[in-house]
LOBADO-999273 format. One record per residue: residue number from 1; residue in one letter; x, y, z of N, C-alpha, C in turn. Coordinates in steps of 0.1 Angstrom, whole numbers. Example, Ala and Ser with C-alpha at 12.3 -4.5 7.8 and 13.67 -1.06 7.14 Angstrom:
! residues 2
+-----+-----+-------+--------+-------+--------+---------+-------+-------+--------+-------+
!   n ! res ! neast ! nnorth !   nup ! caeast ! canorth !  caup ! ceast ! cnorth !   cup !
+-----+-----+-------+--------+-------+--------+---------+-------+-------+--------+-------+
!   1 !   a !   132 !    -57 !    78 !    123 !     -45 !    78 !   132 !    -33 !    78 !
!   2 !   s !   128 !    -22 !    71 !    137 !     -11 !    71 !   129 !      0 !    79 !
+-----+-----+-------+--------+-------+--------+---------+-------+-------+--------+-------+
This chain:
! residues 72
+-----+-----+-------+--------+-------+--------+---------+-------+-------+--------+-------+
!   n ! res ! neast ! nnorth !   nup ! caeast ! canorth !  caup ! ceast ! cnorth !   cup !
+-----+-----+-------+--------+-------+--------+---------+-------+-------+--------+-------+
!   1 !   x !   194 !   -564 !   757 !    199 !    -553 !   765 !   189 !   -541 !   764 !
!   2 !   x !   188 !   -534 !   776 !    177 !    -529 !   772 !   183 !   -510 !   776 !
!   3 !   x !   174 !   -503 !   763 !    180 !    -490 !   759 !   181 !   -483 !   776 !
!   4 !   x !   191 !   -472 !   776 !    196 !    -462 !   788 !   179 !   -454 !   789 !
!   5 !   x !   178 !   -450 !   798 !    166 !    -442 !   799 !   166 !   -426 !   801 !
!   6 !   x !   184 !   -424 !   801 !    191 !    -412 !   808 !   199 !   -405 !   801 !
!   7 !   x !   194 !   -389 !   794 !    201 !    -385 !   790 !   218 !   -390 !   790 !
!   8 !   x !   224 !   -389 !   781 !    241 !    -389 !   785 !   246 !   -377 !   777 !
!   9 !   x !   260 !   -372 !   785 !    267 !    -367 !   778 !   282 !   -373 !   772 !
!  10 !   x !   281 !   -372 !   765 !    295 !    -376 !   755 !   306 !   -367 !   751 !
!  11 !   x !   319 !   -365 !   755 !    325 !    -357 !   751 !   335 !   -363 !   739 !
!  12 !   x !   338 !   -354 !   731 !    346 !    -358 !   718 !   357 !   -350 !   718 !
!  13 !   x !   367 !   -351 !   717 !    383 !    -348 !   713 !   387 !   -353 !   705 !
!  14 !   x !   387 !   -353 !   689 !    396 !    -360 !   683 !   412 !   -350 !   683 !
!  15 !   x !   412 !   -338 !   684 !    425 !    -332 !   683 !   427 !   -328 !   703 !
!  16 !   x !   440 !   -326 !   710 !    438 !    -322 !   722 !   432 !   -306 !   722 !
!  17 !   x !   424 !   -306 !   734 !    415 !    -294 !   735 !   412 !   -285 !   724 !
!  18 !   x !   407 !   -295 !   717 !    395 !    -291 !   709 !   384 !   -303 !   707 !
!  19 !   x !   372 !   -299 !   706 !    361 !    -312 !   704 !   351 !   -306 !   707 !
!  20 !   x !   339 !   -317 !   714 !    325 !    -312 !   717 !   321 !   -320 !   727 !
!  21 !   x !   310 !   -315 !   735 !    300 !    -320 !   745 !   287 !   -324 !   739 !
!  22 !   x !   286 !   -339 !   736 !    275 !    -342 !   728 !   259 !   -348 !   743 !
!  23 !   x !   251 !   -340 !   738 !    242 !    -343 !   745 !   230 !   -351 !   738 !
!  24 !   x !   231 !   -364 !   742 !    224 !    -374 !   739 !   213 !   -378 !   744 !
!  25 !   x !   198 !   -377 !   736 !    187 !    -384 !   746 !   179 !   -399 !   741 !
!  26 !   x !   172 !   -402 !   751 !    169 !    -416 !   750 !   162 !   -415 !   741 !
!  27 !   x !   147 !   -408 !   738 !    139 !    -405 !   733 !   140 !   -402 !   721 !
!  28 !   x !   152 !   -405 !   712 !    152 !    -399 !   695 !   157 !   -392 !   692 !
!  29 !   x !   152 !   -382 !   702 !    157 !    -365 !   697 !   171 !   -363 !   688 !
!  30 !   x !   172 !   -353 !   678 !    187 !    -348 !   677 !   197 !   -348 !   694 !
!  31 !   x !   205 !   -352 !   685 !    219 !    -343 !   700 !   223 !   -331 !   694 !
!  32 !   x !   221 !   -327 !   709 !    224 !    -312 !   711 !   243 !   -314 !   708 !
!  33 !   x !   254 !   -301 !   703 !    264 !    -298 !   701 !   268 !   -290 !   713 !
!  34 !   x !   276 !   -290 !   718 !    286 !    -278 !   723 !   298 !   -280 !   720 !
!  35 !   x !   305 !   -273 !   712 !    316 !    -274 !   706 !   326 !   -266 !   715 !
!  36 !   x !   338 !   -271 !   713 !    349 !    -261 !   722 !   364 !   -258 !   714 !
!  37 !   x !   370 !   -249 !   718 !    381 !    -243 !   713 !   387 !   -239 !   727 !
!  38 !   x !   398 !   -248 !   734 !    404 !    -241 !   742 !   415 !   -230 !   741 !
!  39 !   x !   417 !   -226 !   725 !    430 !    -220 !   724 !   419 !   -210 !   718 !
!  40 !   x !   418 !   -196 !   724 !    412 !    -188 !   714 !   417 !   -186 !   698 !
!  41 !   x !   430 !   -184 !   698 !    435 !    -180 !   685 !   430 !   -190 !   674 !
!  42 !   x !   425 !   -203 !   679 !    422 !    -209 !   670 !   405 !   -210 !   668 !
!  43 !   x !   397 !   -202 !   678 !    379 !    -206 !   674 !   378 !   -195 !   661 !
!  44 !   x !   372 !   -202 !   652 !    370 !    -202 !   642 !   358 !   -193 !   636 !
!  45 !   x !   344 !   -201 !   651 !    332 !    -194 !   645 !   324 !   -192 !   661 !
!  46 !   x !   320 !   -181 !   663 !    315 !    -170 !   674 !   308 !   -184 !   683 !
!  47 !   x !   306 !   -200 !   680 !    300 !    -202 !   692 !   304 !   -214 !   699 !
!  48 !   x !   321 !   -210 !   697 !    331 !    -218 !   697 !   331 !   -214 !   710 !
!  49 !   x !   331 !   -224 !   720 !    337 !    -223 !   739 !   346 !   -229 !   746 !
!  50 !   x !   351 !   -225 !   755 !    365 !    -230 !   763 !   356 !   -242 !   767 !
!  51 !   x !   365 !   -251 !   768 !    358 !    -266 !   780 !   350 !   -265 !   787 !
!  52 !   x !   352 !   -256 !   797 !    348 !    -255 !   810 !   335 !   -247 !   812 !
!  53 !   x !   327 !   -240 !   799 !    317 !    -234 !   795 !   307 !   -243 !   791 !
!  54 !   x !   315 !   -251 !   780 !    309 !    -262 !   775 !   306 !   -274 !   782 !
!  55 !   x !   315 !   -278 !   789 !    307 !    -290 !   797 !   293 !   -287 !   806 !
!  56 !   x !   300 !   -269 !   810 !    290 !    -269 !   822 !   272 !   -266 !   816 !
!  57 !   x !   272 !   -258 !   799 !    260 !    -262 !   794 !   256 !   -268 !   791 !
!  58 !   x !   267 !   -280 !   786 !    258 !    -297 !   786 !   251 !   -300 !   797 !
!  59 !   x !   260 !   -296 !   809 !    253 !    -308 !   817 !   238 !   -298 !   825 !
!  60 !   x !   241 !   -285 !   821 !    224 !    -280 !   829 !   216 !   -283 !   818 !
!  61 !   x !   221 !   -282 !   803 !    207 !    -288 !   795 !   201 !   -304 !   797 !
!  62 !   x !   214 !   -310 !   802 !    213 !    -326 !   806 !   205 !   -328 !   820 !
!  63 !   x !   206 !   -315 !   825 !    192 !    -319 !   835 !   185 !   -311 !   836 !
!  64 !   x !   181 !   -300 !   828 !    167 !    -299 !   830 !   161 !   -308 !   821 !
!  65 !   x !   164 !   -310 !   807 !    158 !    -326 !   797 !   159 !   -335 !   807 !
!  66 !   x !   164 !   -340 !   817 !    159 !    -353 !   817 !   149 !   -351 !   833 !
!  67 !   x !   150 !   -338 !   840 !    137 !    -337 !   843 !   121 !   -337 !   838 !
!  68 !   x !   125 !   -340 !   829 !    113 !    -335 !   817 !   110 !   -349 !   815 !
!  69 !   x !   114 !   -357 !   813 !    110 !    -371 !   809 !   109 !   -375 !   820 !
!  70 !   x !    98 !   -385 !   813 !     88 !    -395 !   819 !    96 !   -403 !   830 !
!  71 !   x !    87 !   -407 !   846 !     92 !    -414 !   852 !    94 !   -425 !   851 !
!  72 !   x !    95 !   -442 !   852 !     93 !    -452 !   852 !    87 !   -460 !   859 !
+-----+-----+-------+--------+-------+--------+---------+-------+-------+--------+-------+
């Protein structure tokens, strides 16, 4: 089977609305975090984000990185 060539993003919830936007590359790299806190009362630490913050910086980091990689 042969490896994805395309950034992905992964979202994680193990509790409801709360979790992360995991940004995954083909190429090795660490994955990038975006963590979220949809209940303010409960973010914890200053770079804690509502969902809808967080997805949407996953997915502009998820394409400008994978503009950046190599074509095929």
């Amino acid at each position: 089977m042969a490896a994805s060539k395309n950034i992905r993003i992964i979202p994680h919830e193990a509790v409801p609305q709360t979790g992360s936007f995991e940004v995954r590359f083909p190429d090795g790299r660490a994955s990038v975090y975006f963590y979220l806190e949809d209940i303010p009362g409960r973010r914890m630490r200053p770079e804690m984000l509502d969902s809808a913050t967080a997805e949407a910086k996953a997915k502009a980091l998820a394409r400008a990185e994978q503009d950046k990689l190599p074509k095929p």
